[in-house]
C-alpha positions in Angstrom: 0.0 0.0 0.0 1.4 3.1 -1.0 1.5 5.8 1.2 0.2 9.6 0.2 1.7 13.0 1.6 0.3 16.5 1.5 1.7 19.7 0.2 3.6 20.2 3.8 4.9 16.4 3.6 2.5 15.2 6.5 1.5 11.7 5.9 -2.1 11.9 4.5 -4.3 9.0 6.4 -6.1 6.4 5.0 -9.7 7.6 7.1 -9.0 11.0 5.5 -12.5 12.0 3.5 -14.6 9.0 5.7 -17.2 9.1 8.4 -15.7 9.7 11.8 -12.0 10.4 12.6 -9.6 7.4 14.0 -7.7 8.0 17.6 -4.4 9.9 16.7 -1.6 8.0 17.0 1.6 9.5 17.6 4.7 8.6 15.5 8.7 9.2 16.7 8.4 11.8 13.8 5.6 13.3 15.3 7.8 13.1 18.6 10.5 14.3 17.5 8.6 17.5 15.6 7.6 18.5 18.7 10.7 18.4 20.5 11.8 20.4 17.9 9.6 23.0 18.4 9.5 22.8 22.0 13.0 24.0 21.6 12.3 26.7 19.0 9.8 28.1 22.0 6.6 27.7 20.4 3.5 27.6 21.8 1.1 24.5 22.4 -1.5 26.1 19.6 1.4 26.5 17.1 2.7 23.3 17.7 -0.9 21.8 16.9 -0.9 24.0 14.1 2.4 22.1 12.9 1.3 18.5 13.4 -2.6 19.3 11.8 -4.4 18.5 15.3 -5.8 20.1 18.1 -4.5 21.9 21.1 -5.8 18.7 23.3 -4.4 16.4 21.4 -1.1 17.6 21.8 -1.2 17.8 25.2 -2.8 14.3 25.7 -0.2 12.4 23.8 2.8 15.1 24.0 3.0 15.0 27.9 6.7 14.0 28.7 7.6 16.1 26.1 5.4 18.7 27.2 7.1 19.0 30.3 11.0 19.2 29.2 10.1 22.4 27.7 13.1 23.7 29.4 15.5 21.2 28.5 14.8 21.1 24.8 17.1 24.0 24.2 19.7 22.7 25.9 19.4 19.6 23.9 19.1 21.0 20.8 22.1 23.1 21.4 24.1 19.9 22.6 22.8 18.0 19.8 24.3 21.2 17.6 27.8 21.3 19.2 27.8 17.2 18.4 27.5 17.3 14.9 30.3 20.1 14.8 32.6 18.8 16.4 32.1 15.5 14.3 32.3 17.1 11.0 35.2 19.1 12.2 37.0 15.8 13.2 36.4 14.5 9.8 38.4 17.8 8.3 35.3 20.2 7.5 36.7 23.7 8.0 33.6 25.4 7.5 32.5 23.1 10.5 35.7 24.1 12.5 34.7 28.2 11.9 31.5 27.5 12.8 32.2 25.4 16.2 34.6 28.5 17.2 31.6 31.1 16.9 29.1 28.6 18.6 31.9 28.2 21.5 32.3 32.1 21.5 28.6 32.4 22.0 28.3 30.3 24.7 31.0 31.8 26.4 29.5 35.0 26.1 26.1 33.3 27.6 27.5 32.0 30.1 29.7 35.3 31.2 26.2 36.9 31.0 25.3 34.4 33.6 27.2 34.4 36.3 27.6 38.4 36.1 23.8 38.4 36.5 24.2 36.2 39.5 26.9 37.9 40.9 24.8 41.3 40.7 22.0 39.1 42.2 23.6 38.1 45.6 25.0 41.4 46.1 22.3 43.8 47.5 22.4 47.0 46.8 23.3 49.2 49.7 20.4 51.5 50.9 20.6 55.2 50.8 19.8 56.7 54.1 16.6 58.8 53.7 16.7 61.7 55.8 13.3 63.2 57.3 11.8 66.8 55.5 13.5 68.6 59.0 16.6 66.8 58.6 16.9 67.4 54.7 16.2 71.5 55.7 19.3 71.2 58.0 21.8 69.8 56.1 20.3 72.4 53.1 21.1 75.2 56.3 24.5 74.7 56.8 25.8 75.1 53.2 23.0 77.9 52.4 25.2 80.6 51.9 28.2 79.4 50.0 28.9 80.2 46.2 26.6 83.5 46.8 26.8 87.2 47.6 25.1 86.4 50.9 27.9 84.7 52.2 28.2 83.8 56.0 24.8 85.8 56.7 22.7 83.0 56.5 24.7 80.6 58.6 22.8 79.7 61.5 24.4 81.7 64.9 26.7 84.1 62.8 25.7 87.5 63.2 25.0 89.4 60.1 27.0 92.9 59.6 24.5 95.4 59.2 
């Protein structure tokens, strides 16, 4: 039997255009799509979109994959650095240039990172707030300077009249 695809390359079913719809049934494809995506950071309604089904559906039969959402990046990323660093091996140099910038980049990230964490754990000091009557004596005891007034307005020097 002779399997037919759609426009997008999605495996067209033999129930398509019949009476009533079949239980999905995932494939490691299908799987794999989604991990894909999960990486990418798409939503659940996208990732429906993707695979032709519903929202539900996804969630349903897409559960453990659901919930490595996180992880999925990291894996794809790993799964990046592996097939440079074969192809390198094997004498690519294009694969050698690009394996230096993908190092450099997560380098950078990981600078990023532990600056942010560093700035995290350190508090920042707080500023002492003075009161409106304690702000109006500080502002006293330098009213004065830099003007033709000079000492006049000090508090408890006597003016010269």
């Amino acid at each position: 039997m002779e399997t037919n695809f759609d426009l997008f390359g999605q495996p067209i079913p033999d129930w398509k255009g019949r009476r009533g719809r079949p239980p999905y049934e995932p494939t490691d494809r299908d799987r794999n799509k989604i991990k894909l995506l999960l990486a990418l950071g798409w939503s659940i309604e996208r990732m429906a979109n993707g695979l032709g089904v519903s929202p539900a559906t996804v969630k349903r039969y897409f559960r453990a994959e659901l919930k490595q959402r996180d992880a999925m990046r990291d894996r794809l990323d790993a799964r990046r650095f592996e097939i440079a660093m074969e192809q390198a091996n094997a004498g690519n140099v294009a694969a050698l240039k690009e394996l230096g910038k993908m190092i450099d980049r997560s380098d950078t990230m990981l600078i990023d990172a532990r600056l942010r964490q560093a700035q995290g754990d350190r508090k920042p000091e707080k500023e002492e707030r003075l009161g409106k009557k304690e702000a109006q004596k500080e502002a006293a005891k330098t009213a004065g300077e830099g003007s033709s007034w000079g000492a006049d307005l000090l508090p408890g020097v006597q003016g010269h009249c």
